[in-house]
C-alpha positions in Angstrom: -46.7 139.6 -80.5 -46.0 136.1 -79.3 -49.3 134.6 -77.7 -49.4 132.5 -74.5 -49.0 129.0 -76.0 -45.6 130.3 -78.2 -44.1 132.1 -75.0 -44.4 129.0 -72.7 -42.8 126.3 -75.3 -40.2 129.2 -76.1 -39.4 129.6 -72.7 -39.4 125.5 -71.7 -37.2 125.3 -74.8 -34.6 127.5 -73.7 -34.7 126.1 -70.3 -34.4 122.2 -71.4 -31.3 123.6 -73.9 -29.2 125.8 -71.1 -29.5 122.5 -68.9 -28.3 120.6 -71.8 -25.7 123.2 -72.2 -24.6 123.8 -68.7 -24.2 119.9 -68.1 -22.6 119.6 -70.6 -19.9 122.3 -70.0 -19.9 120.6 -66.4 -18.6 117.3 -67.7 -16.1 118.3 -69.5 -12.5 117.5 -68.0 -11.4 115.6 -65.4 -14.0 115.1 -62.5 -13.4 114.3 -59.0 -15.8 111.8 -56.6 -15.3 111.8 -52.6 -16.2 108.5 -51.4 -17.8 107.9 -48.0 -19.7 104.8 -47.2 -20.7 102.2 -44.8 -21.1 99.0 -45.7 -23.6 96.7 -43.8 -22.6 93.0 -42.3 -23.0 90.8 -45.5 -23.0 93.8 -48.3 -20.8 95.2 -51.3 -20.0 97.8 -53.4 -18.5 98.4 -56.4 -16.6 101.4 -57.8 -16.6 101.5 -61.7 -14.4 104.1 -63.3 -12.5 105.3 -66.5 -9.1 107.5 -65.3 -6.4 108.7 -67.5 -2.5 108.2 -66.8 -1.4 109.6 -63.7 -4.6 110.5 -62.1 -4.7 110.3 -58.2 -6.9 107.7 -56.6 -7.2 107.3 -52.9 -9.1 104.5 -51.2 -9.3 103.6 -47.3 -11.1 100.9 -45.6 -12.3 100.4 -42.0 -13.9 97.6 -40.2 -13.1 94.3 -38.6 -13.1 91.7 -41.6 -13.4 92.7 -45.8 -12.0 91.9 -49.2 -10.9 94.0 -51.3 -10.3 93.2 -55.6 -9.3 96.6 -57.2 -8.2 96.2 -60.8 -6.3 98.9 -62.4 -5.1 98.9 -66.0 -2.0 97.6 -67.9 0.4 96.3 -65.0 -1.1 98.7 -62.4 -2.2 98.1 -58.6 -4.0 94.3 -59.0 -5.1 93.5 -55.2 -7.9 90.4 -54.8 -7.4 90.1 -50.5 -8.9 89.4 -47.8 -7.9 92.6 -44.7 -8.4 93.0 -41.2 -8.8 96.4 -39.0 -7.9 99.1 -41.9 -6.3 99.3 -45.6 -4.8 102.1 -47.2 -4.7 102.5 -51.3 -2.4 105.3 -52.6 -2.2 105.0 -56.6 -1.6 106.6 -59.3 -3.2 105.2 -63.1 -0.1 103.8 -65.2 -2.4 103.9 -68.0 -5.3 105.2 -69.2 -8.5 102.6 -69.0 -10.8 101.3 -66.7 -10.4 100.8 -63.1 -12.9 98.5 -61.1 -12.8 98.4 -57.0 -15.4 95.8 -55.1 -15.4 95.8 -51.3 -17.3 92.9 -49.2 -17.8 93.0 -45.3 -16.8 89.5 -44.5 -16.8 90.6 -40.8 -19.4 91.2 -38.1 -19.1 95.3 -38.0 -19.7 97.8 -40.2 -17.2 98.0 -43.3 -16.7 102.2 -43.5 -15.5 103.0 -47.1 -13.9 106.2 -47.9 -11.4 108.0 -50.2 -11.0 110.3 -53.3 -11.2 109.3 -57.3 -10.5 111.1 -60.4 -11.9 110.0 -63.3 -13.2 111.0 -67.1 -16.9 111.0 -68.0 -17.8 108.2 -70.1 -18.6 109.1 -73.4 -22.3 108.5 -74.1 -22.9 111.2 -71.6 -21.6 113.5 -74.6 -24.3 112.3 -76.5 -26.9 112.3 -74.1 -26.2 115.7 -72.8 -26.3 116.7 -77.0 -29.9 115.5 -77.1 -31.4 117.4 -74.6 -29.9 120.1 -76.2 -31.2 119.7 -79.7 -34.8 118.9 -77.9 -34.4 122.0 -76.5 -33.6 123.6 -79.8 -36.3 121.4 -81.7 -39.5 123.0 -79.2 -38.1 126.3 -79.3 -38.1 125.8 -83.3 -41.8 124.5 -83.1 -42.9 127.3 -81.0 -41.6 130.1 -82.7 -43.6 128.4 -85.9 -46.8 129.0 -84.1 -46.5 133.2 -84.5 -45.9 132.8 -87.8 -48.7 130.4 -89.2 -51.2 128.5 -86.3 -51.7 125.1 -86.5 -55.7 123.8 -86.7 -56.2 122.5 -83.7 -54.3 124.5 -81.5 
C-alpha cells in the first residue's frame, strides 16, 4: 500500500514527465508563428529564426515611416531600407540557416507588423525538454523507494 507521501511524489513525477513528454512531441517538426504587432513611435523588434530550404515566410509592414534589415541565408532576400506607407515580403529560404528580421518606426504613427513564419526549433530545446523528463523519471524513482524501505527522517 503506497502511503500519502509516496502517492503524491508519484503522481508529481508523472505529471512533470508527461509535460516533458508532450512538449517534446509538440516541437518536433516544422512549427509555424503568426505575427501581429504594433510598434510604438521610436521602437523595434526583432524576429530571430532557424528555417530549412524552401520554407514559406510572409512579412508585411504598415505605418508611415520604418526600416526594415531582414537577412536570410546563402544568397537569399538581403533588404537593409528605409519604407514608406506599406511593404510586402514574399520568400521562400534558399537554404537552410538563420534568418534575422529588425523593424524600427522611424515615423510619427504606429508601425503595425504582421505576417506568417516557419521555422525549426532550436536544438537546446531537445535537451531541455529531455530534462524535465528524466526529473520526472528521477522523483517518481525516489518515491516509489519510500514503500519499499523509509527513509529516517521522513
Amino acid at each position: 500500500m503506497l502511503n500519502k507521501k509516496t502517492a503524491i511524489g508519484i503522481g508529481a513525477g508523472s505529471v512533470i514527465t508527461a509535460l516533458g513528454v508532450i512538449s517534446l512531441i509538440l516541437s518536433i517538426g516544422t512549427q509555424t508563428q503568426s505575427i501581429d504587432e504594433t510598434l510604438g513611435i521610436g521602437k523595434n523588434t526583432v524576429y530571430q529564426f532557424n528555417a530549412q530550404e524552401h520554407f514559406h515566410e510572409i512579412l508585411n509592414v504598415t505605418g508611415s515611416s520604418f526600416h526594415v534589415k531582414l537577412e536570410t541565408p546563402a544568397y537569399g532576400l538581403q533588404v537593409d531600407e528605409d519604407f514608406k506607407n506599406e511593404v510586402s515580403f514574399d520568400w521562400y529560404s534558399l537554404e537552410e540557416g538563420q534568418h534575422r528580421i529588425e523593424v524600427k518606426n522611424t515615423g510619427d504613427s504606429d508601425v503595425h507588423v504582421f505576417g506568417t513564419l516557419e521555422f525549426t526549433s532550436d536544438p537546446i530545446l531537445f535537451t531541455y525538454h529531455m530534462l524535465v523528463i528524466i526529473s520526472g523519471i528521477i522523483i517518481i524513482g525516489i518515491s516509489a523507494g519510500f514503500t519499499i524501505r523509509k527513509p529516517r527522517g521522513f
